[in-house]
Structure formats: structure tokens, C-alpha cells
MISEKOL-208848 format. One line per field, with one value per residue (C-alpha): x negated, y negated, z negated. Coordinates in steps of 0.1 Angstrom, whole numbers, plus 5000, padded with zeros to 4 digits. Layout:
// residues N
xx: X, ...
yy: Y, ...
zz: Z, ...
//
This chain:
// residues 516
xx: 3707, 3714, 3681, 3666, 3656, 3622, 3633, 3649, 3619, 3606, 3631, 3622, 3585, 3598, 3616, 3588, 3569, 3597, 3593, 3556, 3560, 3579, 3614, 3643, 3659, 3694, 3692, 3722, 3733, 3739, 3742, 3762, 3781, 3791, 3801, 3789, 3819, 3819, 3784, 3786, 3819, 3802, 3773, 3792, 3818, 3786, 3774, 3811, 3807, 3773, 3779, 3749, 3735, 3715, 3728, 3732, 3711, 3739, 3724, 3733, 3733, 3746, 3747, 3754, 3740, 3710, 3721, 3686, 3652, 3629, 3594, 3573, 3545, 3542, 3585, 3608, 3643, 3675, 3709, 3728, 3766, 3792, 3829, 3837, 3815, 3776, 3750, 3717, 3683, 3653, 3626, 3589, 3555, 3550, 3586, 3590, 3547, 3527, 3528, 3568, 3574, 3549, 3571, 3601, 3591, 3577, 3600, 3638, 3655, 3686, 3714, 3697, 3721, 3701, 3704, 3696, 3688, 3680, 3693, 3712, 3701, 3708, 3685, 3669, 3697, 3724, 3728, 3739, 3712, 3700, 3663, 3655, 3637, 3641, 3651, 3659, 3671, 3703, 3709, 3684, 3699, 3683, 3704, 3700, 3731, 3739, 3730, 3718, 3731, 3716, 3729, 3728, 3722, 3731, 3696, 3693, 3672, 3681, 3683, 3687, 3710, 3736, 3765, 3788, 3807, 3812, 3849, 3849, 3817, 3835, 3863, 3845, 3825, 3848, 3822, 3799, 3823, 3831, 3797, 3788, 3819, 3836, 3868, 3869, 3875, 3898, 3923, 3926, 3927, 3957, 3965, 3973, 3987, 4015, 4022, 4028, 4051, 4069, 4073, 4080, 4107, 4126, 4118, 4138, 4168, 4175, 4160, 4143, 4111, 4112, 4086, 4105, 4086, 4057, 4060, 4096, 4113, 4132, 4121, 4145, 4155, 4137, 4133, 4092, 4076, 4065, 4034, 4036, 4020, 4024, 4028, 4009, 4021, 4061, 4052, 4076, 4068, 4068, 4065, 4046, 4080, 4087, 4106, 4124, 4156, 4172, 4157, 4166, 4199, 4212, 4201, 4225, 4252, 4232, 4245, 4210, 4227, 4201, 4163, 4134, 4103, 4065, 4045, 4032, 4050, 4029, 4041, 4024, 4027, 4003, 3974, 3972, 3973, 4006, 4006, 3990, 3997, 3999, 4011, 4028, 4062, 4086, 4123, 4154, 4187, 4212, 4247, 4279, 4262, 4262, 4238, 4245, 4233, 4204, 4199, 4197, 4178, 4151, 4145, 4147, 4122, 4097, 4096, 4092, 4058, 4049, 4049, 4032, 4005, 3997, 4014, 4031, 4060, 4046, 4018, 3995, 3991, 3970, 3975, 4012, 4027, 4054, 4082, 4094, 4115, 4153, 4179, 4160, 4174, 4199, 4206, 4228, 4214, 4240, 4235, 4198, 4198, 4220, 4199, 4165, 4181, 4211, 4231, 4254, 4254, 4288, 4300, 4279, 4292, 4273, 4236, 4235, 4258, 4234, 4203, 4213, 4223, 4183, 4173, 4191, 4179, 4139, 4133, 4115, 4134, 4127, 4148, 4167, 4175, 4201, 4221, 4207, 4168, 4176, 4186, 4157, 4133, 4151, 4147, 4108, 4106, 4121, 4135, 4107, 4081, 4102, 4112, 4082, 4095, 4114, 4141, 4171, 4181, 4216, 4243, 4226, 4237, 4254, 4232, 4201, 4211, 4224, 4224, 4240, 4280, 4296, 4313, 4350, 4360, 4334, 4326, 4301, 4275, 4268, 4260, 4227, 4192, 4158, 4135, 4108, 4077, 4057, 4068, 4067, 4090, 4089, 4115, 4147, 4181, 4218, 4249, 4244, 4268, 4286, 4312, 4299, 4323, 4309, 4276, 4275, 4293, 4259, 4237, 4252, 4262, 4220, 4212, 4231, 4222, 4184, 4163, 4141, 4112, 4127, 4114, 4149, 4164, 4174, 4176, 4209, 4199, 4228, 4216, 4218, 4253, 4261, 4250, 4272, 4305, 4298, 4306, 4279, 4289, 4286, 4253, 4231, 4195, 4163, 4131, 4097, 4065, 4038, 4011, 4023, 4035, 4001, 3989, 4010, 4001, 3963, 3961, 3948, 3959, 3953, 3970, 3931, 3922, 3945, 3940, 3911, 3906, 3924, 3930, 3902, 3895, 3868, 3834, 3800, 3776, 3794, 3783, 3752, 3746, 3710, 3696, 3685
yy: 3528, 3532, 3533, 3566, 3579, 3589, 3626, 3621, 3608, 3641, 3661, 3643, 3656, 3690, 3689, 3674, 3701, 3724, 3720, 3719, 3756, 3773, 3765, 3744, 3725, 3723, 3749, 3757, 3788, 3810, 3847, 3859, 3893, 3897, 3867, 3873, 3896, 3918, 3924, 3935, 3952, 3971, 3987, 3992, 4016, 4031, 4041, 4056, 4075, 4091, 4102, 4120, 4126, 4098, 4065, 4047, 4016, 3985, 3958, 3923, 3889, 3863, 3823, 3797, 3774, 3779, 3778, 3796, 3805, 3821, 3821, 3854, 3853, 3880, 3880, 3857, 3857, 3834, 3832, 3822, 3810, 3810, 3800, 3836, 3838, 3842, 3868, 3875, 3873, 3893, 3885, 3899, 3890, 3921, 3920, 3885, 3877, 3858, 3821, 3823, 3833, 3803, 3782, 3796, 3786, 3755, 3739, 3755, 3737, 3738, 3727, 3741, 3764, 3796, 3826, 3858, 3893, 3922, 3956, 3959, 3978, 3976, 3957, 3979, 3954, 3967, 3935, 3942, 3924, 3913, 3932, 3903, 3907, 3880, 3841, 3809, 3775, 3764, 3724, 3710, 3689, 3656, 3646, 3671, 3683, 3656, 3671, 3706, 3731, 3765, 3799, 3829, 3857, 3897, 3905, 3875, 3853, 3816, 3796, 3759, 3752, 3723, 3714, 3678, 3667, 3634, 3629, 3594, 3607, 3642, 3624, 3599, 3627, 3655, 3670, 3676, 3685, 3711, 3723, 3727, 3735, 3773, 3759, 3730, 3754, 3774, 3747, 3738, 3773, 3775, 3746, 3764, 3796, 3769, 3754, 3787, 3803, 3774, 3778, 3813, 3809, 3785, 3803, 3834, 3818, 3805, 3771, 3752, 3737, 3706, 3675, 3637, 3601, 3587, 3557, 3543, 3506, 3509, 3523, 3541, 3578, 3562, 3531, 3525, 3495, 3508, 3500, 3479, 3478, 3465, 3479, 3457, 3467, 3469, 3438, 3453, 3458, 3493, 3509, 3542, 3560, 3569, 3593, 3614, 3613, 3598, 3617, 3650, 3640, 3626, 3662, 3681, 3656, 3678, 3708, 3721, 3735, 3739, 3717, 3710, 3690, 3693, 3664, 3631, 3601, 3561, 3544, 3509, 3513, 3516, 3548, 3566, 3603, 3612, 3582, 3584, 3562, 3586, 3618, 3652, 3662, 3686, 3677, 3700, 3691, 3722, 3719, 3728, 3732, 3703, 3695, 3729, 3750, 3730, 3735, 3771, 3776, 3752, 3770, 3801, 3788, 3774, 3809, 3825, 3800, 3811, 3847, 3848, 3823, 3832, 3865, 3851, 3831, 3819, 3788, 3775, 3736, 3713, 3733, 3743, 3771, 3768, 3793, 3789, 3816, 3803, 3793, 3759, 3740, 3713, 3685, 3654, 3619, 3603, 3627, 3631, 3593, 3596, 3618, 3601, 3563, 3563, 3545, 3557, 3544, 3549, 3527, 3497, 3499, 3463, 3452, 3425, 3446, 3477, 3451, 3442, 3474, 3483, 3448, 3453, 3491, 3476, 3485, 3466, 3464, 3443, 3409, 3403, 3443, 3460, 3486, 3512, 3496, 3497, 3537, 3544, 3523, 3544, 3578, 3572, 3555, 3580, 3609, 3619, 3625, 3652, 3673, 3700, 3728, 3729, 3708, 3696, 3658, 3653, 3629, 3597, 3560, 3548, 3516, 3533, 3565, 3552, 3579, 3603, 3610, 3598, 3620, 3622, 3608, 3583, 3560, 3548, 3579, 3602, 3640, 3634, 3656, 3653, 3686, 3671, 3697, 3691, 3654, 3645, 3644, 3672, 3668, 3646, 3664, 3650, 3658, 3638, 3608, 3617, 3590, 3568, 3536, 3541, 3544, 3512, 3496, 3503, 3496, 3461, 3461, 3466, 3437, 3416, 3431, 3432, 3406, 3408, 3421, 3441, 3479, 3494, 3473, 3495, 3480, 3486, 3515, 3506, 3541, 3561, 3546, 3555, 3590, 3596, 3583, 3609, 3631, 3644, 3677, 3678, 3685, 3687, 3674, 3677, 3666, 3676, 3664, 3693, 3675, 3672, 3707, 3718, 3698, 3723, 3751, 3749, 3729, 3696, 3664, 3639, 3641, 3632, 3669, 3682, 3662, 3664, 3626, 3608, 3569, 3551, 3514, 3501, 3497, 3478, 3503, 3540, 3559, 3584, 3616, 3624, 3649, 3681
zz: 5771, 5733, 5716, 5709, 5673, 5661, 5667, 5699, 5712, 5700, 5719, 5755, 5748, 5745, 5776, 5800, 5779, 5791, 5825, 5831, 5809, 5835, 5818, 5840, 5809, 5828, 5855, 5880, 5868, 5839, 5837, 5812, 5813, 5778, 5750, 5711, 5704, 5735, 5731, 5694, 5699, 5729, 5705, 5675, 5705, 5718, 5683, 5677, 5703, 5698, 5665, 5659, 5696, 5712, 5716, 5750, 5763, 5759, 5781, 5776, 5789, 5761, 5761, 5734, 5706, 5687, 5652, 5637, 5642, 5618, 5634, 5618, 5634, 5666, 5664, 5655, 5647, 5655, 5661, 5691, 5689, 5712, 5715, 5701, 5674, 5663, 5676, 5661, 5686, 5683, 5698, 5699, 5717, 5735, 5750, 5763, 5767, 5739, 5760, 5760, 5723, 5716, 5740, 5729, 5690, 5697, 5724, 5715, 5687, 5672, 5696, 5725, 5746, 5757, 5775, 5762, 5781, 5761, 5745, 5716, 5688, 5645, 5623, 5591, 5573, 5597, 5617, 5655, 5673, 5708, 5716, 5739, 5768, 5788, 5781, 5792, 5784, 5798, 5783, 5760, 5733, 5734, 5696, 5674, 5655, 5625, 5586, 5576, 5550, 5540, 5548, 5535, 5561, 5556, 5545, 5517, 5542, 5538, 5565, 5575, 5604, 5611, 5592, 5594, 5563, 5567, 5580, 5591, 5613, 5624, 5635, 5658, 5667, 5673, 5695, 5676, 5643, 5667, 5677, 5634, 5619, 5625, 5603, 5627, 5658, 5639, 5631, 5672, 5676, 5652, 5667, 5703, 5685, 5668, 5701, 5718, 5692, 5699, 5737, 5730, 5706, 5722, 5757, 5746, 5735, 5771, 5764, 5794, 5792, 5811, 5814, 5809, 5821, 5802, 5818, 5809, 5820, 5793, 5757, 5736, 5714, 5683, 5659, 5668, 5685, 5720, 5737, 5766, 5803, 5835, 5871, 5892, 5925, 5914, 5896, 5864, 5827, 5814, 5782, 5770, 5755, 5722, 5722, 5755, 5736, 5767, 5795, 5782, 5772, 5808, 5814, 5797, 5819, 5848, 5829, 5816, 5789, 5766, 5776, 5755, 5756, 5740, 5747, 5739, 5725, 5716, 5687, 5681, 5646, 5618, 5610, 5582, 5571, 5585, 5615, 5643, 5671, 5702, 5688, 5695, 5693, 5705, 5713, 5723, 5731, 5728, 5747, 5723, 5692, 5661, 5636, 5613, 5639, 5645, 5610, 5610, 5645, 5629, 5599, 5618, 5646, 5612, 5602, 5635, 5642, 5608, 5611, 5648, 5631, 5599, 5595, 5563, 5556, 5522, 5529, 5508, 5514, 5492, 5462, 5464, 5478, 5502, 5510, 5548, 5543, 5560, 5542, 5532, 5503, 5514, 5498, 5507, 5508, 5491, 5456, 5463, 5459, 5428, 5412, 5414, 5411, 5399, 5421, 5449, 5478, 5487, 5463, 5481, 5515, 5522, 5521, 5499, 5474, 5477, 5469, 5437, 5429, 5434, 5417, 5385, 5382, 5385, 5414, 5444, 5477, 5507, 5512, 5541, 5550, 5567, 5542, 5563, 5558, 5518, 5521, 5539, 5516, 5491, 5504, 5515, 5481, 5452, 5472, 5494, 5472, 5452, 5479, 5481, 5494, 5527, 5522, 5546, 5533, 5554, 5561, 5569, 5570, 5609, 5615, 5615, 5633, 5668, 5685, 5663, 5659, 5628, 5603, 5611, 5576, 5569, 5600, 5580, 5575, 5607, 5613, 5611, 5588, 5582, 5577, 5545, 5538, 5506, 5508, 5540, 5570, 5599, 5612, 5624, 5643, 5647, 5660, 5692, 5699, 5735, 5731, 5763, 5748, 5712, 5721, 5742, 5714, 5691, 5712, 5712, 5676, 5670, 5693, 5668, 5637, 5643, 5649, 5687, 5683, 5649, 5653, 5647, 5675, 5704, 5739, 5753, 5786, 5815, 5832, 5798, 5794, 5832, 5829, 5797, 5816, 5840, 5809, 5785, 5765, 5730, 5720, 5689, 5692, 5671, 5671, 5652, 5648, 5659, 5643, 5609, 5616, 5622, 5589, 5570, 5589, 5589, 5548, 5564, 5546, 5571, 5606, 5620, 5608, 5632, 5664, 5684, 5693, 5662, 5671, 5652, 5644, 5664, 5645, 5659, 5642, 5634, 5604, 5612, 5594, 5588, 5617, 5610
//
């Protein structure tokens, strides 16, 4: 067992004290009938009500968190939170006996859950309050809550409860970030909103919400180095999928018209504040439509999640504000790159021609890249970082873009955009490659072009090839991170803000926060 601190020590006193006082420091059971906000909700209806005649008795039972106590002698007062909100607890000697007030005050600390019975009534301040009348503990917290921080309450009382600042610390502890922090709740709350306007949005327009294999023999949809396991009992090598690109797509040769996918995908690539290596992100596939209608339905969908979230359209984020109202500004790569290099990459339809283009304009590209590498170096390089509001970048380079049909009068640049938000990437759709022979033809054009091992290398998929000579309908396809989405949405500038257990590197001895 980890070694206890000097004031957890402290705590197991209180709770042998506890029990030999008559209080069960984890009993069986609570009793609650009304949460923080149905209580106070149920006075301030009864008070309405009344309006000047006499005002009913509102009996309560609430449970949660001790966030204050203010010992005064013969009464004391606190306040309780729950997962709805915060209630303030009044309690007085001749109510709840001398002994247990003394108990109550000496033994409860902050972190404690309790349960409260009493009536409600208004403080002289006008605080809604709990006259308690009966009490018990329900868990005792052996660790108290990390930090403190004052308060100021309704009647100008200060008060010292827990807070966590430290964001290494809240995001290895999300727990207890959680337990201190309001904002923290909020974002996850957000969080569910975002994911359900999704559902719903896609849900009307006849889309199918379907659930593709984690667990894949064959990795594919996306240029990321998968994770790997191992099925001991099949004795075969599987990989944690990257994308479901594949899977939904040999549905629409099913004729599911029109499928989509939230969910997890594992990327064994690097952290930082918009990387994270298992992540969220949602994928449809839309039967008969190209990459201009997934254009619009995105921007119309970004709005939608906006205006069922936030009730606005117009977002602050890290100090800019950003207009989600559709039509987005598009802008194709090739003159995007123009502008903010100066060189155009049609006129370099080779790599090594296209590397000393960048060389003799100063700039820095990697050796020994594909022509489509050098774009994208370019575009994460100079043209991402200028496109703040929501932006559609379009028409992208064939080798890197496998899956994705190419334009009809340049084989060399395919149907494919990117969605970029206050510079960074959201999204990624195309005009999906149906072409069963072409599509083969890539996949063994990349084995060649790209080293093993090289994260853009796709492994040719026999079944995925089998399914589309069946015959696969044109289709456009899109995909979106929900986590970076949900950075936007909520102000958060790193992705661990926004996920409840970020992937963190392992430390011997993890940062502490002084206890309250």
C-alpha cells in the first residue's frame, strides 16, 4: 500500500472515530429523493405559489460532496455538491443533538459525501437552504481534495474549499479534476451535447449508425502507424484500426446507402496538443454524392452542433472569434500554396523537381520525400497556420490520397478537402475511389513508392478489393475528428482538456498538489 500522508493518517482517526460515534463511514444505502437542483427548484415553486399565504413544508433528502463548513458555535453552516449543482446545509444543535453537531464538526471534512434530511427554508441573505434535521455520512474521503482557493459566498462570507490548477496533475487525476473543478464537468458535459447533435443530425437525413471492428487483420482508411497485438488462440497478428474507412465502405457494396460511424480509432504516433494516440472520430460514407456535397452537408452539420450546443454560431476560441456560419471559405491547395510560397506545384509534377523548388526559396524540406510528402510538409508548414476561420483547402496531390478519385483532367490531383479551424485540421472528406482495378493498382503503386514500415504505406486489403468488384456505388466520404471538434467548441487548447483519460507518459513519482 502507497504510503499515507501526515493528514491521511489524520483522516483514518476520524473514521475509527466515526464508527465508535454511531456513524457507518460507508454504509449500504442512501436515501435521497431530491438532487441540489430539485430541491431548490422545489422551494423557490412552493414560494411562487404561496404568494402571500403560508408557505408549505418542502422536505428533503440530498447527497453529495462537502465543499464547506463554517463552524459558529451552537450551528454551523456548509455546502454540499452534487452532480447538478451546489446546496447550502444548515445545521443547529437543538435540531440534530449537541454530540452529533460536535461529531459532525469535528469528524466530516471536505470530500466527505453526506446525506442530508431537513426542510427547506431562505437564509436572511436569501440563500435556499437545507434546515437539517437529520445526517449521515455516506463515503469518507481518506485523501483530501488536492489545493484550496477562497470563495466568495452570497452573504460576503469567505470560504476555503478545494480547487486543482495544476494541469499535468488534473490530467493524471481526472477524478479528482472532476470532483473540484465545475468548468471541468461542463466541458464533458458539452462534450456529450456535441456528440449527440451529431447522432441527431446525421440521424434525420436517413443516415445509419452502424459499429465497424476494432480489432482488424489488416489495417487501412488512413496514413498512421497502427498498434499491434496478437490473438493467442487464432495464433494471428491483429491491429487496433485506424481508421473504419474500409468497413463502412464494403457497406455501401451492401447497399447501405448512406452509413456512419462514431468511435474510437489508435494511432501509434506521437502526443501533443492536438495528438492523442487513441482518439474519437466520426466517419460517414454517403452513396451518389461527391466531395461538393460533402462540403456543404459538413458545414451545414458544424453549424447545426453549434446551434444545439452553444446556441450561437459565432465561437470564441483562444482569443479569436470564429464564424461557423456555412458557406466556409474555400480555397484550393495549389493557389493557397502559391500564395504563401510562391511556387506552384503544378509546374513540379516530380519530387526531386518540387525540392529544389523549396530549397532555393529558403525553405527547409525533408530529403528523400515523396512529391506528395513535400505538399504536405508545405501545407502543415505555411498554409495551415493562416487559415483561422473555417476554411475548406481542396484538391489534393494522388500519392497521398489513395483512396480518393482523381480529378478527370489532372490524374495527378484527386477530389479530395480538408476542413482547417483556427489552424488546425477538423476534418478530411473525398470523392471516394470506386474503380476496383485503379484502386488495386495504388495500393501496389504505394508498396513500391514507400518504404515498409513508412507510415503512408498502405497494405494492399484482398477482401476490400473483392468487395469493390462486386460493384461499389459512387460515394463521397468524410471523416472528423470529435475531439479537436470539441477543443473548439468548449475553448480548450490541448486535446487532454477534452478527453477524460488523456494518454500520459509514465512517471515514477507524479506531481502532488498541496492538500487542503
Amino acid at each position: 500500500m502507497t504510503e499515507l500522508s501526515s493528514l491521511e493518517k489524520i483522516r483514518l482517526e476520524k473514521l475509527e472515530a466515526l464508527r465508535q460515534a454511531g456513524f457507518e463511514p460507508y454504509p449500504t444505502r442512501a436515501e435521497r429523493t431530491h438532487t441540489s437542483r430539485e430541491a431548490i427548484a422545489a422551494f423557490e415553486a412552493a414560494e411562487a405559489e404561496a404568494a402571500e399565504g403560508p408557505l408549505p413544508e418542502i422536505k428533503v433528502t440530498v447527497a453529495g460532496r462537502l465543499r464547506a463548513m463554517r463552524p459558529m458555535g451552537r450551528v454551523t453552516f456548509a455546502h454540499m455538491e452534487d452532480g447538478d449543482g451546489r446546496v447550502q446545509l444548515f445545521f443547529r444543535a437543538n435540531d440534530v443533538g449537541k454530540e452529533r453537531l460536535k461529531a459532525f464538526n469535528k469528524l466530516f471534512d471536505l470530500g466527505d459525501f453526506i446525506q442530508a434530511s431537513g426542510v427547506m427554508f431562505r437564509t436572511r441573505t436569501g440563500e435556499v437552504t437545507v434546515h437539517v434535521q437529520d445526517f449521515k455520512m455516506l463515503a469518507k474521503a481518506i485523501t483530501p481534495l488536492p489545493a484550496a482557493k477562497d470563495e466568495t459566498l452570497p452573504d460576503g462570507t469567505v470560504v476555503r474549499h478545494a480547487a486543482l490548477e495544476d494541469p499535468e496533475l488534473r490530467a493524471r487525476q481526472r477524478y479528482a479534476d472532476l470532483a473540484v473543478n465545475p468548468e471541468t464537468r461542463e466541458v464533458f458535459r458539452k462534450r456529450a451535447r456535441i456528440l449527440r447533435a451529431l447522432r441527431d443530425f446525421l440521424d434525420a437525413r436517413g443516415f445509419l449508425e452502424v459499429e465497424t471492428p476494432i480489432l482488424q487483420p489488416i489495417y487501412g482508411g488512413a496514413a498512421a502507424r497502427p498498434f499491434k497485438t496478437y490473438h493467442n488462440q487464432l495464433k494471428q497478428e491483429l491491429y487496433l484500426r485506424i481508421s473504419f474507412e474500409l468497413y463502412l465502405k464494403r457497406l455501401l457494396v451492401g447497399n447501405l446507402e448512406k452509413v456512419y460511424e462514431i468511435g474510437r480509432d489508435f494511432r501509434n504516433e506521437g502526443v501533443s496538443y492536438k495528438h492523442n494516440p487513441e482518439f474519437t472520430q466520426l466517419e460517414f460514407y454517403w452513396a451518389y454524392a461527391d466531395y461538393e456535397q460533402v462540403m456543404a452537408l459538413t458545414e451545414e452539420m458544424v453549424a447545426y452542433v453549434c446551434d444545439e450546443v452553444l446556441g450561437t454560431r459565432t465561437v470564441g476560441y483562444q482569443g479569436q472569434e470564429l464564424d461557423f456560419n456555412p458557406p466556409w471559405r474555400r480555397i484550393q491547395m495549389r493557389q493557397g500554396l502559391l500564395e504563401v510560397t510562391g511556387i506552384d506545384i503544378a509546374a513540379h509534377p516530380h519530387a526531386e523537381g518540387l525540392y529544389q523548388a523549396l530549397k532555393a526559396a529558403g525553405k527547409n524540406p525533408p530529403e528523400n520525400a515523396s512529391r506528395g510528402k513535400l505538399i504536405d510538409y508545405m501545407v502543415s508548414e505555411f498554409l495551415e497556420p493562416t487559415l483561422v476561420q473555417p476554411t475548406f483547402l481542396y484538391d489534393y496531390p494522388r500519392d497521398i490520397s489513395p483512396l480518393a478519385k482523381a480529378k478527370p483532367d489532372d490524374p495527378l490531383t484527386v477530389e479530395r478537402f480538408e476542413g482547417y479551424v483556427a489552424g488546425m485540421e477538423l476534418c478530411n472528406a473525398f470523392t471516394e475511389l470506386n474503380d476496383p482495378l485503379d484502386q488495386e493498382a495504388r495500393f501496389l503503386e504505394m508498396g513500391r513508392t514507400y518504404a515498409q514500415g513508412d507510415d503512408e504505406r498502405h497494405p494492399l486489403d484482398e477482401d476490400y478489393l473483392r468487395a469493390m468488384r462486386y460493384g461499389m456505388p459512387p460515394n463521397g466520404g468524410f471523416g472528423m475528428g470529435v475531439d479537436r471538434l470539441t477543443m473548439i467548441l468548449t475553448d480548450k487548447h490541448s486535446i487532454r482538456e477534452v478527453l477524460l483519460f488523456p494518454h500520459l507518459r509514465e512517471v515514477k513519482n507524479e506531481p502532488q498538489e498541496e492538500a487542503q
